[in-house]
C-alpha positions in Angstrom: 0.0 0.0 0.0 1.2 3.9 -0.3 2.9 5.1 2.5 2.0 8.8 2.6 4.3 9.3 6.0 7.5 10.1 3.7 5.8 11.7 0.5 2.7 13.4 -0.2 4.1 15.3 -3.3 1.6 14.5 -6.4 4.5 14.3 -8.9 5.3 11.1 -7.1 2.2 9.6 -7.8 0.9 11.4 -11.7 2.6 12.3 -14.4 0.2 14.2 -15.8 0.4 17.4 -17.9 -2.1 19.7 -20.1 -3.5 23.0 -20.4 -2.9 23.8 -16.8 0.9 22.8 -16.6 1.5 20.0 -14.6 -0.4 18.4 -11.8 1.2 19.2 -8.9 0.7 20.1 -5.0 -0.2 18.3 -1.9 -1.5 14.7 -2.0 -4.4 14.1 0.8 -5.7 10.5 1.9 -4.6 7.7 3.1 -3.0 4.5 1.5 -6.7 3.7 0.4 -8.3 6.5 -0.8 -6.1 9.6 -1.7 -6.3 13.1 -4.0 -4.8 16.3 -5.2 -7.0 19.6 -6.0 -6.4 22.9 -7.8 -8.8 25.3 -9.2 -8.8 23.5 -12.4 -8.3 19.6 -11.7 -9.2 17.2 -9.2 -7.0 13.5 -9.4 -8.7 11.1 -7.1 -7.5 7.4 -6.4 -8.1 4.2 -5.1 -5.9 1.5 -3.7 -7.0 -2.0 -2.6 -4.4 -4.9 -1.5 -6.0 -8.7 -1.2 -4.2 -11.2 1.5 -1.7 -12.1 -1.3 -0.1 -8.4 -2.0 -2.3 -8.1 -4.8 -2.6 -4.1 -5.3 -5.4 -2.5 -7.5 -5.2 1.1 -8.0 -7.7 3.2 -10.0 -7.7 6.9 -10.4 -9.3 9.9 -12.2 -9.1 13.5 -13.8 -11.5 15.4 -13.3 -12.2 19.4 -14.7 -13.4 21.2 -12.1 -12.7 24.5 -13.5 -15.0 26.5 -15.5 -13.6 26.3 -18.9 -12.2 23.6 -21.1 -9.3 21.5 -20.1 -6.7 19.9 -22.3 -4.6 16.6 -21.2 -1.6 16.1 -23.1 -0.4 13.1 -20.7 -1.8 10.4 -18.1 0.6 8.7 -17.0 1.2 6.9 -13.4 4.0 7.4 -11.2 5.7 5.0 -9.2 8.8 6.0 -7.1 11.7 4.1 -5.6 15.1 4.8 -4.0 18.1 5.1 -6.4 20.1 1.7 -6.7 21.0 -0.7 -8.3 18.0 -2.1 -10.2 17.0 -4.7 -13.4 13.9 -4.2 -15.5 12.5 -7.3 -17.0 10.1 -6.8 -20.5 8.3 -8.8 -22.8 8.6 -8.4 -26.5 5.9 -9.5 -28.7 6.0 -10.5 -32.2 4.3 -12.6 -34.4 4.8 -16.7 -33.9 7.5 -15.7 -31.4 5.2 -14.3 -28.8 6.0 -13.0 -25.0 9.7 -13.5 -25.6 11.0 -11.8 -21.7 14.0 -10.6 -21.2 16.3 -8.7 -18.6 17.7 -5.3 -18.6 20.5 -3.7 -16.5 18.5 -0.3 -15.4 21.2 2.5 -16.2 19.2 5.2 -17.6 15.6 4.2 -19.2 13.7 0.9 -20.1 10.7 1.7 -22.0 8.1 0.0 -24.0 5.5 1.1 -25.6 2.4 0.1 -28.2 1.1 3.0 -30.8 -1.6 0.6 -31.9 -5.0 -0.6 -31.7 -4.1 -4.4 -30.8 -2.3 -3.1 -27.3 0.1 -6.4 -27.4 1.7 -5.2 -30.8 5.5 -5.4 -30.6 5.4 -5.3 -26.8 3.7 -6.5 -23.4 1.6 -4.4 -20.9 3.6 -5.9 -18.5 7.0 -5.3 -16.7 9.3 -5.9 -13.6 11.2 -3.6 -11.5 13.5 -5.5 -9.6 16.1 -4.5 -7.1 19.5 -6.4 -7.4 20.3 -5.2 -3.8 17.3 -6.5 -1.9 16.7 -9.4 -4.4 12.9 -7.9 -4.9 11.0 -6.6 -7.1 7.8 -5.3 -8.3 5.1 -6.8 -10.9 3.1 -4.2 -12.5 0.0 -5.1 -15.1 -1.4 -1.9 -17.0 -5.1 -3.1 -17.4 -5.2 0.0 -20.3 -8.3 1.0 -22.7 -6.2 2.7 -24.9 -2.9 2.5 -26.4 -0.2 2.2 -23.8 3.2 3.1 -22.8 5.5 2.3 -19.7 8.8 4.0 -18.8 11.3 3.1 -16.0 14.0 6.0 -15.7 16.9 6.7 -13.1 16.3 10.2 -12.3 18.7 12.9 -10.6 18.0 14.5 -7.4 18.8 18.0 -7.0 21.3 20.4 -8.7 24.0 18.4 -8.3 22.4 15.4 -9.5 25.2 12.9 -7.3 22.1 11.1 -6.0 19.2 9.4 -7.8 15.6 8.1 -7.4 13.9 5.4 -9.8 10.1 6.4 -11.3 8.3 4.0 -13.1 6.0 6.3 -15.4 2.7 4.0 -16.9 -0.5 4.9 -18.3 -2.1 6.4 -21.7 0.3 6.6 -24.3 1.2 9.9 -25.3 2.3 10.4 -28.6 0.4 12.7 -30.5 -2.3 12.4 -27.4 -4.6 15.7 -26.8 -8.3 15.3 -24.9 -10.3 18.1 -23.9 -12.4 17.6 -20.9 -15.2 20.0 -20.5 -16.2 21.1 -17.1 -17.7 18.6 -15.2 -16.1 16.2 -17.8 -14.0 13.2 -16.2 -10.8 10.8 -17.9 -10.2 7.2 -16.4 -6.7 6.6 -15.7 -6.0 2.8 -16.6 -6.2 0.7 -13.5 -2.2 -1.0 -12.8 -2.2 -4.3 -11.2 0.7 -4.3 -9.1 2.5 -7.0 -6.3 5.8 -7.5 -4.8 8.2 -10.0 -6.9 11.0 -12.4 -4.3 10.7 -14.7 -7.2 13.1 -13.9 -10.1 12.3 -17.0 -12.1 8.7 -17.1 -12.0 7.6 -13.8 -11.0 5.5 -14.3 -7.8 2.9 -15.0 -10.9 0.7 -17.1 -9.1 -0.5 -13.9 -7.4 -1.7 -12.6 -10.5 -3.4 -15.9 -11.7 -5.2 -16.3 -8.2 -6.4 -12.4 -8.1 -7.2 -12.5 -11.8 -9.6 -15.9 -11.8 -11.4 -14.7 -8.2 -12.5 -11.2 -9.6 -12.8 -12.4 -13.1 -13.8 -16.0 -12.6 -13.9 -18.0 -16.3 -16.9 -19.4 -17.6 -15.9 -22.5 -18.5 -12.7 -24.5 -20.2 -14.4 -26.3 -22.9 -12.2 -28.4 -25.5 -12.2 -27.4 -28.8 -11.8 -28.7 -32.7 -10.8 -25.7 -35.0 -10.3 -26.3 -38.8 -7.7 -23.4 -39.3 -4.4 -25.9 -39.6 -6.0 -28.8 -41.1 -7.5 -26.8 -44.1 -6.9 -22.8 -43.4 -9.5 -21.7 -45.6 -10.2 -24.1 -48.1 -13.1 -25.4 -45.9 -15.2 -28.2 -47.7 -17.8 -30.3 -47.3 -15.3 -33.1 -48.6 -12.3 -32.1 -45.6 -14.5 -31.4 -42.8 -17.2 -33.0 -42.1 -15.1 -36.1 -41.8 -13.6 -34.2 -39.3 -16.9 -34.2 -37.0 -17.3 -37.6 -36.0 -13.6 -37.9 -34.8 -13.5 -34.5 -33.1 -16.4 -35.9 -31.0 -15.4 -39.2 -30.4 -12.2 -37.2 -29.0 -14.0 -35.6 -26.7 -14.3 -31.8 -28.2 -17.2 -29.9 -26.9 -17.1 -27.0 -29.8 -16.7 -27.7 -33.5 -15.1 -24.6 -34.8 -15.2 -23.6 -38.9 -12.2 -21.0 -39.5 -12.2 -18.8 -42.2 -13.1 -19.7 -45.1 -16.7 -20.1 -44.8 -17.7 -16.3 -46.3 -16.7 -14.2 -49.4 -17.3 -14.7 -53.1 -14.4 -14.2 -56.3 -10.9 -14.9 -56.2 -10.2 -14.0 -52.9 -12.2 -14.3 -49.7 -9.9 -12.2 -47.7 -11.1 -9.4 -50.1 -14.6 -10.2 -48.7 -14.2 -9.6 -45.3 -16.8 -6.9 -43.9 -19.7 -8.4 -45.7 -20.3 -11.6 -43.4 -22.1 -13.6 -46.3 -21.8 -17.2 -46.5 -20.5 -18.1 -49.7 -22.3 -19.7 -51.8 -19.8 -20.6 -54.6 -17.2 -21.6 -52.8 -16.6 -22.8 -49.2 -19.5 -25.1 -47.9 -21.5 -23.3 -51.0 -24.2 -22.2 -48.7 -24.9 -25.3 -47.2 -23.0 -24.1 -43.5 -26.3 -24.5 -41.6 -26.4 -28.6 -42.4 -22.6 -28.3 -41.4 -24.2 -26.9 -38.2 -26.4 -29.5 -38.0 -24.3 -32.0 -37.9 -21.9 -30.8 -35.1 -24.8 -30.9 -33.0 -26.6 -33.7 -34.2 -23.1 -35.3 -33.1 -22.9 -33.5 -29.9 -20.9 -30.8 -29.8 -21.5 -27.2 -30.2 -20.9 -25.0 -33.7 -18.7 -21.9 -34.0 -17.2 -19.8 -36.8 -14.6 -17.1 -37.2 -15.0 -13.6 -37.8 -12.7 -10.3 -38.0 -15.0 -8.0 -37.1 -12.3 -4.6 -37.6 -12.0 -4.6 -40.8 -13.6 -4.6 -44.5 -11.9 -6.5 -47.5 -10.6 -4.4 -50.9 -14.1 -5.5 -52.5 -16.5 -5.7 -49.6 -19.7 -4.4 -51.1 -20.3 -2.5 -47.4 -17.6 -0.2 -47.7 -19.5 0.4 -51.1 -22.7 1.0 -49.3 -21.2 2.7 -46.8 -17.9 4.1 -46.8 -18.7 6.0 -43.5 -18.9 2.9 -42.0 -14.9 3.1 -42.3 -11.7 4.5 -42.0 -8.4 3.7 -44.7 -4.8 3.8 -43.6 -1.8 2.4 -45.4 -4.9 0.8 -48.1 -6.4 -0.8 -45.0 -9.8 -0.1 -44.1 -11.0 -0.2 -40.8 -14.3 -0.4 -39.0 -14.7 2.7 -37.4 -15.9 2.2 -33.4 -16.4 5.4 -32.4 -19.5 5.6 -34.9 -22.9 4.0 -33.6 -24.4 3.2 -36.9 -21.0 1.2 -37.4 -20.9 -0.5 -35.1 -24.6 -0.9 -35.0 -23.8 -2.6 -38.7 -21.4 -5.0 -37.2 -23.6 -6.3 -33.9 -26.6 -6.8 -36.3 -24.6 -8.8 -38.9 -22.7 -10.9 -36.2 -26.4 -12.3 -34.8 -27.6 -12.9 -37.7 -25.0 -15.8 -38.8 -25.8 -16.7 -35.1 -29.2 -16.9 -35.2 -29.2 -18.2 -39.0 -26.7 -21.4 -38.3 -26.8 -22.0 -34.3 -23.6 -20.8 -33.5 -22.3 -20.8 -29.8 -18.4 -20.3 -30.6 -17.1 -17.4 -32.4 -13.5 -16.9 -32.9 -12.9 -13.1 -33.1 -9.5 -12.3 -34.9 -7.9 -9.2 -36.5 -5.0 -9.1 -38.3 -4.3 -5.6 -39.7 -3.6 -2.9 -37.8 -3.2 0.9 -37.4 -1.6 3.4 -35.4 -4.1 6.4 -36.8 -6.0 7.9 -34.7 -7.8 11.0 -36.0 -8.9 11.8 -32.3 -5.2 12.3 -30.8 -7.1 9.9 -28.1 -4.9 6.7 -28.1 -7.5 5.1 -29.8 -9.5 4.9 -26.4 -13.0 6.0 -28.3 -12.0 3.1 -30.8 -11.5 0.4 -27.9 -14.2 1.7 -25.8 -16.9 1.0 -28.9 -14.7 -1.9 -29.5 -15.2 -3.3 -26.3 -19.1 -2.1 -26.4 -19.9 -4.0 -29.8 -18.2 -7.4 -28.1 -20.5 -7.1 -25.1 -23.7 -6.0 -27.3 -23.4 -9.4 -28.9 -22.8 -11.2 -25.3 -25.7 -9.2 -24.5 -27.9 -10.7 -27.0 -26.2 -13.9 -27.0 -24.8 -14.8 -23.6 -24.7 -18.6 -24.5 -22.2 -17.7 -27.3 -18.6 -18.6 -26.0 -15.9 -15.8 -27.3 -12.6 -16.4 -28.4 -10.3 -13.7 -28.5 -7.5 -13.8 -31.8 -5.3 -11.0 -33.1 -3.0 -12.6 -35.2 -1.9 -15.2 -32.2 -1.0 -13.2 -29.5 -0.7 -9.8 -30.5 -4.4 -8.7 -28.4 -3.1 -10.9 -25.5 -3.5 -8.9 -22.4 -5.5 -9.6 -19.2 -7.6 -6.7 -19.9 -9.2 -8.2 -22.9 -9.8 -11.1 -20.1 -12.7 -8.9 -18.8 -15.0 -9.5 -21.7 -13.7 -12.5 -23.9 -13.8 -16.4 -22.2 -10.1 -17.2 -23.5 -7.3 -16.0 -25.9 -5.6 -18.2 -29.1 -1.8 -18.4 -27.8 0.1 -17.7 -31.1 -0.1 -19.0 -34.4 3.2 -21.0 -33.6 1.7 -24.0 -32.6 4.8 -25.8 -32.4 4.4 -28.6 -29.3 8.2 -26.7 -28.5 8.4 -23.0 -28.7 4.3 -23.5 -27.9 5.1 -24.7 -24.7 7.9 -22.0 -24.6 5.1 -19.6 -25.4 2.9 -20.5 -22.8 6.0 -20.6 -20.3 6.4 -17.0 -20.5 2.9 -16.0 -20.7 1.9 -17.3 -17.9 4.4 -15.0 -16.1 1.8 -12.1 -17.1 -1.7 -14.0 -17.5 -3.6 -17.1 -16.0 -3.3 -20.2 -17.9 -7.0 -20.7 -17.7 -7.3 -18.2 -20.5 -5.1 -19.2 -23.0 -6.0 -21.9 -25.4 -3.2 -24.5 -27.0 -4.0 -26.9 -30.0 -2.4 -30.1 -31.1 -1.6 -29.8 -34.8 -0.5 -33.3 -34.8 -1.0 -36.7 -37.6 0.8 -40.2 -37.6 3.2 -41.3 -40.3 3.1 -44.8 -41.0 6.2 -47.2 -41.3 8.4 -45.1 -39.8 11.4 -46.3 -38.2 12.5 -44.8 -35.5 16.1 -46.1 -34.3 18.7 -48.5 -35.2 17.3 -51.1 -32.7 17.1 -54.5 -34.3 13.7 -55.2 -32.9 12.7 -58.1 -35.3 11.3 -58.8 -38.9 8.6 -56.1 -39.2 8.8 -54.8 -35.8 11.3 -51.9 -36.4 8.7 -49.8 -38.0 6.5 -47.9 -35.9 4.0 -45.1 -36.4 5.6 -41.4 -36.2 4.1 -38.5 -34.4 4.8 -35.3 -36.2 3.7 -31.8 -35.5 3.8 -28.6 -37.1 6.6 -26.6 -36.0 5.8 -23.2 -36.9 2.3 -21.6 -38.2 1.9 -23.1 -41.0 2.9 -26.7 -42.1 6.3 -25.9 -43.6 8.2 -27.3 -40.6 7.2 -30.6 -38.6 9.0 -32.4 -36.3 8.6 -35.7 -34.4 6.8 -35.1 -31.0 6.5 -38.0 -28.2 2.5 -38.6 -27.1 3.8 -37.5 -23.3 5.1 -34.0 -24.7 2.1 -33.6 -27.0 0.0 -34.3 -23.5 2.2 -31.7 -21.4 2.3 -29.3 -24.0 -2.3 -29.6 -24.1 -2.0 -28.9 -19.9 -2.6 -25.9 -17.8 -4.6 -24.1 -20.4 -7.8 -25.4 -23.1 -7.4 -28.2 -25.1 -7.7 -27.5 -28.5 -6.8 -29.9 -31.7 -7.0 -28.2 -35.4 -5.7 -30.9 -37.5 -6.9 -33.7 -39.7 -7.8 -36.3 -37.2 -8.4 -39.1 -39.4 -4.5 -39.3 -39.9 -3.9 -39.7 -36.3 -3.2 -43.9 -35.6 -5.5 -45.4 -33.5 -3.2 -45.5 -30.2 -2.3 -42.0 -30.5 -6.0 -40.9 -31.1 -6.6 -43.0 -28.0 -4.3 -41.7 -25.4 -5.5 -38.2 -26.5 -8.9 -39.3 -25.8 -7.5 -40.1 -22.1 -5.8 -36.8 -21.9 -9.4 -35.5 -22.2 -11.1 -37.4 -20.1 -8.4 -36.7 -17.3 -8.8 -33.3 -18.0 -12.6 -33.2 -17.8 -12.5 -35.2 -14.8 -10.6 -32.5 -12.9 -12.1 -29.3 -14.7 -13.0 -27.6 -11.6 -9.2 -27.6 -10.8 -7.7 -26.8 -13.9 -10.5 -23.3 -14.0 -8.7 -22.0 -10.8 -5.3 -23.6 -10.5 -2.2 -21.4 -10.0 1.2 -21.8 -12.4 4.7 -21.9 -10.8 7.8 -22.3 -12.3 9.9 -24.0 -10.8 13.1 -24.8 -12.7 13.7 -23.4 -16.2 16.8 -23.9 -17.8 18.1 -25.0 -21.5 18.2 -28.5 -20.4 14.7 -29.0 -17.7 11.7 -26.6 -17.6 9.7 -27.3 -14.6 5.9 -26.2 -13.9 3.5 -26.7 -11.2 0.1 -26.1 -11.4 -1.7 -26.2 -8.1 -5.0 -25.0 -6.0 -4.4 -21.7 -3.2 -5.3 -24.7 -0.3 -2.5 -26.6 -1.6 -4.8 -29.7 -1.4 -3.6 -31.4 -5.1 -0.7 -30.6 -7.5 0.3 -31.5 -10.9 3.8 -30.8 -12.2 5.0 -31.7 -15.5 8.7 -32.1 -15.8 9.9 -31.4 -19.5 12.7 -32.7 -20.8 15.2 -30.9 -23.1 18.6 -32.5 -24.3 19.0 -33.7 -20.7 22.5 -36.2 -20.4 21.7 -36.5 -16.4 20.1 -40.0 -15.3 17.7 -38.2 -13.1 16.6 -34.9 -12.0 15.3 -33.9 -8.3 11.8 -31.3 -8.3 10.8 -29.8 -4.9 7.1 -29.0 -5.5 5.6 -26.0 -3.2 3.2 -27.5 -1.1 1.7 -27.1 2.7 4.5 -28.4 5.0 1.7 -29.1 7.3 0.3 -31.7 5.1 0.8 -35.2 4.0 0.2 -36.6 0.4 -0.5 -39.3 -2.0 2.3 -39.9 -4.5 1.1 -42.8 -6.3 1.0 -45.9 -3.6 3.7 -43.4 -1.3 2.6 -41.0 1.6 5.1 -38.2 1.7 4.6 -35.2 3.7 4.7 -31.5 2.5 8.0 -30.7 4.5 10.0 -33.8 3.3 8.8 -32.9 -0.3 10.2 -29.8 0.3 13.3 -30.9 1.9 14.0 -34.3 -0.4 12.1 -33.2 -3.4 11.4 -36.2 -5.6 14.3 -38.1 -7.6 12.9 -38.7 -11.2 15.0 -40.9 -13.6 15.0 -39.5 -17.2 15.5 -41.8 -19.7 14.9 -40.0 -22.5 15.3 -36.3 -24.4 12.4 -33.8 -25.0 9.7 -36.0 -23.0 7.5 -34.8 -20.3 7.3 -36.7 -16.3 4.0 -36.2 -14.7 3.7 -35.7 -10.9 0.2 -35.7 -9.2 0.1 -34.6 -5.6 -3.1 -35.2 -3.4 -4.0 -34.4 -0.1 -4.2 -37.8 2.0 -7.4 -38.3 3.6 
């Protein structure tokens, strides 16, 4: 919480400038509830902290003056004695998502996004961590708008031999200028914040608890999608063979990618009309698709990229209003009502025509125009408005939230979609890299991973002489990028660690999966259904993570059951040792053993490994 004994100096809480100067003068309040005041402005904030260290602050500008009021910047400010201090960041870019780093703090770390997908080239998400104390501090910037984040050492006094660290985050400020009318008020984003002691995993667990209890998920269904079996050459011919074996598998949502809208020699040219095709694709015939996902047992779903309007999309025709062009883009313009009045119409209608409970929302242009000098927060707020609208009128529908992978990734977008596509990478490796790292910054329950996987027949694996016609086995092979261009050989345990912590999604052609791999994903299914209620709420740790062993633990807050999966990189070591975090107080099953929570965490367990890039499973459970 603040601590308002040793500063009560605004600048060390706002960076915030307009019309008026700068906000400055005497901070009142209490670590809860605390303002400043002038004649023109009135900043007022709130600060709550949960049992964990979880802090939520929330704040506001207000003009209180008599005449307009122009902001220029909104930032946060957090301040910290001069030292010796490391910044970690996450970069963000396509296929290679959430790739975190560490940087030596000698003058400024910044990151910014000028964009309307607010996880374009960076993260909302840093760490400022002390290298004297060995802690640090997590901040989240749950922003509406485009963002920004800056960490500078800063002089103090004329002399400038001493030095103070601010972490400046908020409303990103290029080219930014709002007028508030009198009376008028601004939201600053809210910032997420806790205190950091572990550099490896980031304390994250506190974010995954305090995220899931104040915005609980709805569900963690398991999903078929067509995109990597057919991207969008969808058929009568290569899906509906798909159905059957998706619900055998266990999938609760049968998912058609793009593919199924547009007319001509391009359907991407299409996009912003939202008509089914009816010369190509499932040539009109989507609602006996439909029919037969349910008539099968699962629910239907389809795709949409609701932002934007193809090159020949006969609504930009009708109504070029509708949009805005940048860079020969064209963009749906949110901060217009009879746009997005357009778009919330013509999503419920391919609802309501063909059943659909699943839509996958993605967006894969983007633009750094804004016309408002707002940082497109009158874009995201109508944004944000047309998403709920449909929930509104559809609250059975489940909503998927896509920006070219990852690039719309961010725990705010949690709020008001059920779960986020990881990456487009869905390599079984850097996937599980991928998820590695974001989970440092959101839950796992949110983020869905997919097996892109088929057998090859009469494969031989080895030079083992194992007998006439008993050398050849069937392969597992996996994409290893976003597309198909790579694959690479995957064992079933990897392909099961790699579908843990998060949904289970497949997107392949399942009829080329052998029987015995199709079956143990079946299992992993099962298993997973069968202990839903603890994969919706369970926290991630990481506990080792190094170029030969990657180490997670997922567990509940009572410590009552644990599941660790132990991967396996080019490991040359007969065994490896994993101390879970558990309740010393407690004793647990380990298979047929009874171990108790302080001998776990003073033994560990001793796990052989016999083999490279395979995953050890580990389930803890509170002995009765």
């Amino acid at each position: 919480m603040l601590d308002l004994r040793y500063t009560r100096e605004a600048d060390d809480f706002f960076s915030i400038f307009g019309s008026f100067g700068k906000v400055m003068g005497q901070v009142e309040g209490d670590a809860s509830s605390f303002s400043v005041k002038s004649d023109t402005y009135l900043v007022t904030a709130t600060e709550t902290c949960d049992a964990y260290g979880v802090k939520h602050r929330k704040g506001k500008i207000q003009n209180v003056g008599t005449a307009p009021m122009e902001l220029r910047s909104v930032l946060w400010n957090f301040v910290y004695d001069g030292g010796e201090y490391s910044v970690y960041t996450q970069g963000n870019t396509w296929s290679y998502e959430s790739l975190g780093s560490w940087q030596t703090l000698n003058a400024t770390v910044s990151a910014e996004t000028l964009q309307t997908r607010d996880c374009f080239n960076a993260t909302p998400f840093f760490v400022l961590w002390n290298d004297q104390t060995h802690r640090g501090t997590a901040f989240h910037i749950f922003a509406q708008s485009a963002w920004k984040y800056s960490v500078n050492r800063r002089r103090l006094g004329f002399g400038g031999d001493k030095t103070r660290v601010e972490a400046e985050m908020g409303i990103q400020n290029t080219n930014f200028s709002v007028t508030l009318q009198p009376g008028e008020a601004l939201e600053l984003p809210d910032i997420i914040y806790y205190e950091v002691r572990n550099k490896l995993d980031l304390d994250a667990w506190k974010f995954h608890r305090y995220f899931n209890e104040t915005w609980p998920r709805r569900e963690m269904p398991v999903i078929y999608n067509t995109w990597l079996h057919c991207y969008g050459e969808v058929k009568m011919e290569s899906v509906v063979p798909q159905i059957e074996r998706a619900a055998e598998l266990g999938a609760e949502y049968f998912v058609i990618d793009a593919g199924w809208f547009g007319e001509g020699e391009n359907l991407w040219k299409k996009r912003g009309d939202w008509d089914e095709s009816q010369g190509q694709g499932f040539r009109g015939r989507m609602h006996e698709v439909a029919d037969k996902v349910r008539r099968a047992g699962m629910k239907f779903g389809v795709w949409f990229e609701v932002e934007c309007a193809g090159h020949t999309a006969r609504i930009f025709e009708e109504h070029p209003e509708y949009f805005f062009t940048y860079k020969g883009d064209r963009f749906l313009d949110f901060t217009r009502k009879d746009a997005c009045d357009y778009i919330v119409d013509k999503v419920c209608e391919i609802i309501e025509k063909n059943g659909v409970e699943y839509i996958k929302f993605d967006y894969n242009q983007d633009t750094d125009l804004d016309e408002q000098h707002a940082a497109h927060m009158n874009w995201r707020k109508g944004h944000r408005a047309v998403i709920e609208r449909i929930h509104q009128r559809h609250p059975e529908v489940y909503l998927e939230n896509c920006a070219s992978g990852g690039f719309r990734m961010a725990p705010v977008h949690g709020t008001y979609f059920d779960s986020f596509w990881l990456s487009d990478n869905q390599s079984p490796y850097e996937g599980v890299r991928i998820f590695k790292d974001t989970v440092r910054r959101l839950p796992p329950q949110l983020i869905e991973k997919w097996a892109c996987m088929q057998s090859v027949p009469a494969f031989r694996e080895d030079y083992t002489d194992t007998g006439v016609g008993e050398e050849y086995v069937q392969k597992i092979i996996a994409t290893d990028d976003g597309y198909w261009d790579n694959v690479r050989g995957v064992r079933p345990s990897w392909a099961k660690g790699f579908l843990t912590g998060g949904l289970i999604g497949f997107s392949n052609d399942l009829t080329r999966m052998d029987d015995t791999f199709f079956r143990e994903m079946q299992e992993h299914v099962r298993n997973f259904k069968a202990h839903r209620d603890f994969w919706k709420k369970a926290v991630c740790r990481i506990l080792t993570d190094t170029k030969d062993l990657l180490v997670m633990q997922y567990s509940d807050m009572d410590s009552t059951r644990a599941e660790i999966l132990v991967f396996t990189y080019n490991i040359r070591q007969a065994a490896v040792t994993v101390h879970p975090v558990m309740d010393g107080g407690k004793t647990y099953r380990y298979g047929e053993e009874l171990v108790s929570g302080k001998a776990l965490d003073a033994e560990g367990i001793r796990i052989p490994t016999a083999k490279c890039l395979d995953v050890h499973r580990i389930v803890l459970e509170e002995a009765e």
